[in-house]
C-alpha positions in Angstrom: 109.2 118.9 86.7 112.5 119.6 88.6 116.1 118.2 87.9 115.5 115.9 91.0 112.2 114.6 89.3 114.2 113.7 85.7 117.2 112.0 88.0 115.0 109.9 89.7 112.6 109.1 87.0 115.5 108.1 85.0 117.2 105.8 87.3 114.0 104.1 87.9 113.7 103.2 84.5 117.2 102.2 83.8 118.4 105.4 81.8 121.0 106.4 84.4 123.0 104.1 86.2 122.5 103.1 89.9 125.9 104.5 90.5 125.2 107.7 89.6 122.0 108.2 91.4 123.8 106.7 94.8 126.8 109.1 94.7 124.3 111.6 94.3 122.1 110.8 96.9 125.0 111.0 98.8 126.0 114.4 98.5 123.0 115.3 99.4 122.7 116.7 103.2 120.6 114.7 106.2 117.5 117.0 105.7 117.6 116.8 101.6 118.0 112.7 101.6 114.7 112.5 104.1 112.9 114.2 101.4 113.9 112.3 98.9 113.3 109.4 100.5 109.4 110.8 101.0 109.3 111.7 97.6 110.3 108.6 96.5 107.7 107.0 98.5 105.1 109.0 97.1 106.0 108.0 93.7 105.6 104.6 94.7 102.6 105.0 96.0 101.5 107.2 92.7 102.7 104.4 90.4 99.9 102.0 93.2 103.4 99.5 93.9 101.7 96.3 95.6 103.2 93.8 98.3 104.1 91.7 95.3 106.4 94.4 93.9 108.7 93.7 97.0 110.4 90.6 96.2 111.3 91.9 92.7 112.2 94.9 94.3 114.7 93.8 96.9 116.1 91.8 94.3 117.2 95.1 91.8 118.1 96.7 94.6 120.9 94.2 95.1 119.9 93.9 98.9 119.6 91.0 101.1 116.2 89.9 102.6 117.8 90.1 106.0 118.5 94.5 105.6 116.2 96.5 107.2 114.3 97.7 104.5 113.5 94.4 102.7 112.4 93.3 106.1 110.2 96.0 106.2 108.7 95.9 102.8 108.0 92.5 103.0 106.0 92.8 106.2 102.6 94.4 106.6 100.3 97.1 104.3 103.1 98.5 101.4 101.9 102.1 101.5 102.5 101.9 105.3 105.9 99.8 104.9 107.1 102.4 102.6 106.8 105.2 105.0 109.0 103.4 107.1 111.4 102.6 105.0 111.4 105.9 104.1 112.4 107.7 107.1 115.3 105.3 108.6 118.0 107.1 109.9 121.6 105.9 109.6 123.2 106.7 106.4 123.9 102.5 105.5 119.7 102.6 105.9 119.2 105.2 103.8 121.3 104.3 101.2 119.8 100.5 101.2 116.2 102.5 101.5 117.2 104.5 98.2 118.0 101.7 96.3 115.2 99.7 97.0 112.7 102.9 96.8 113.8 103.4 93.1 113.2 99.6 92.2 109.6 99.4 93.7 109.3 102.5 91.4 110.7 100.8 88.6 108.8 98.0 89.0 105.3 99.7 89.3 106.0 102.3 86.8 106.9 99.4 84.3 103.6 97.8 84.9 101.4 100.9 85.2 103.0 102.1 81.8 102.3 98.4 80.7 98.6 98.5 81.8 97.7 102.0 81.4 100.2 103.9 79.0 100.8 101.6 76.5 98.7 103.2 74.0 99.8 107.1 75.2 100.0 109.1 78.1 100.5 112.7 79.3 103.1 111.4 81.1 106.6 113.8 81.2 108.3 110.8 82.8 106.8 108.1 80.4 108.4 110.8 77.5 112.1 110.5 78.9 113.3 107.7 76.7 112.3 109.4 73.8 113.2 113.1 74.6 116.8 111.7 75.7 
């Protein structure tokens, strides 16, 4: 567990605001926001986020069907919609692909913890609530 791993675990499940997380995606440079988008990606695929994840998604995001990556996400196999999403370039892209990266997280975290944690986990992230 790294200090990016706790900031992005907690914004997915609510504990930090969006703000936050934006402004410091932000300040990140070119090279450091690709891999963040990856990661994020990966967690997504971790948490097993399904095409039905995407409409919820795109709506905690706050985007609008019509942006790129709630186009993309709502097109085609997820795991390979996700990859896309998670290397667009322009900074407007990235910043709509953070967003909505860190929803499809929330919302197939929140229903993996539902299904499969509910009763206890090993977990670090599922422990954040209650260590904070």
């Amino acid at each position: 567990m790294n200090e990016r791993d706790v900031l992005l675990n907690e914004l997915a499940q609510g504990l930090r605001p969006m703000s936050e997380g934006i402004a410091w995606f932000e300040a990140l440079g070119s090279e450091e926001q690709s891999e963040v988008l990856l990661f994020l990606r990966h967690h997504c695929v971790q948490a097993r986020a399904v095409a039905e994840d995407a409409p919820e998604g795109i709506r905690r995001a706050g985007l609008r069907p019509t942006h790129t990556p709630a186009v993309l996400i709502s097109r085609g196999r997820i795991d390979e919609q996700l990859g896309k999403i998670a290397v667009l370039a322009p900074l407007d892209e990235r910043r709509k692909a953070f967003r909505l990266l860190i929803a499809v997280f929330a919302v197939a975290d929140a229903r993996r913890r539902e299904r499969f944690c509910s009763g206890g986990c090993g977990h670090w992230w599922h422990g954040l609530f209650a260590a904070g």
